[in-house]
N, C-alpha and C positions, 0 to 999 in steps of 0.2 A: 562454513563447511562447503568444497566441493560436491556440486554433482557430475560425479563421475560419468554417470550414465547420457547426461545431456546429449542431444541429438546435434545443435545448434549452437549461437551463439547466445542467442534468444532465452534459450532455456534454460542456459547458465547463469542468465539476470535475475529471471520471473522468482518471485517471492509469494509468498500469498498473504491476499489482503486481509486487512482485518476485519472485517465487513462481512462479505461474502465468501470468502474461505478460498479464491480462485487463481492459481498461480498469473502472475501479469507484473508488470515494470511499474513500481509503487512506486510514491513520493508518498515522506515523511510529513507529521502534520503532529503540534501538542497542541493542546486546550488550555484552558486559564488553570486547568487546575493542577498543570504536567504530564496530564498522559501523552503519550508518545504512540499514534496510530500511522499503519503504514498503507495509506488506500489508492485504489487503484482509480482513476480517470472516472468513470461512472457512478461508484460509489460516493465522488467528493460531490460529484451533480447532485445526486438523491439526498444527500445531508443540505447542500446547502445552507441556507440562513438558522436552521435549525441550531447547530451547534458554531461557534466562533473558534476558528481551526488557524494555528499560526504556523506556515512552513517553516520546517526544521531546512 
């Protein structure tokens, strides 16, 4: 879906993460078990080792 209203170029991309809720330029990421999460730069730091994340 377009946003129409977007200011920028920036803010045509921004999605929001699954994490933290916060519009930003995600990269995709599933788990062993298929989920499909789309997190943003900081949130993949704060998971690290904890969970085993394979870029989509």
């Amino acid at each position: 879906m377009r946003n129409w209203f977007a200011k920028n170029k920036e803010d045509k991309l921004a999605q929001k993460c699954s994490r933290c809720k916060q519009a930003k330029k995600l990269i995709f990421y599933a788990n062993n078990f298929g989920v499909v999460r789309g997190l943003c730069k900081p949130c993949r730091k704060e998971i690290g080792d904890k969970e085993e994340l394979f870029p989509i």
